[in-house]
C-alpha positions, 0 to 999 in steps of 0.5 A: 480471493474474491469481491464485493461491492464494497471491496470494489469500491476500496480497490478502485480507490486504493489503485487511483491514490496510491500514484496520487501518494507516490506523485507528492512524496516524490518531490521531498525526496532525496535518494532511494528513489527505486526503493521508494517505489518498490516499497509503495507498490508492494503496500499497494499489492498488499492492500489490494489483497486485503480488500479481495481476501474473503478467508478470515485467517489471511484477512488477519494477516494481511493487513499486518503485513501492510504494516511493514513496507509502511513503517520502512517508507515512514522510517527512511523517508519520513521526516526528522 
């Protein structure tokens, strides 16, 4: 792990807006709200991961990884 100027940048941006994004969807919500919580906060972890990351091999991984708490958020409480 490590950080740059650039990657520095994205981590104070992604930890102001991911309680932006928490704060709007949560007025559309309707129940799971501990879940929805948990799954943001783990793509938040994930994608403060990827910007740190400096090894090649995990800097492939993780933003994969971003992917599945995203498609469960959009999968249950996205729009029918």
């Amino acid at each position: 792990l490590g950080i740059d100027g650039i990657s520095l940048f994205f981590v104070i941006l992604t930890t102001f807006l991911i309680p932006i994004c928490i704060s709007v969807g949560w007025s559309g919500m309707r129940s799971y709200g501990k879940e929805y919580i948990t799954a943001s906060l783990i793509r938040e972890f994930l994608m403060i991961a990827v910007f740190r990351m400096l090894d090649p091999l995990l800097f492939y991984v993780l933003p994969e990884s971003v992917l599945i708490p995203m498609f469960i958020i959009i999968g249950v409480w996205g729009s029918r």
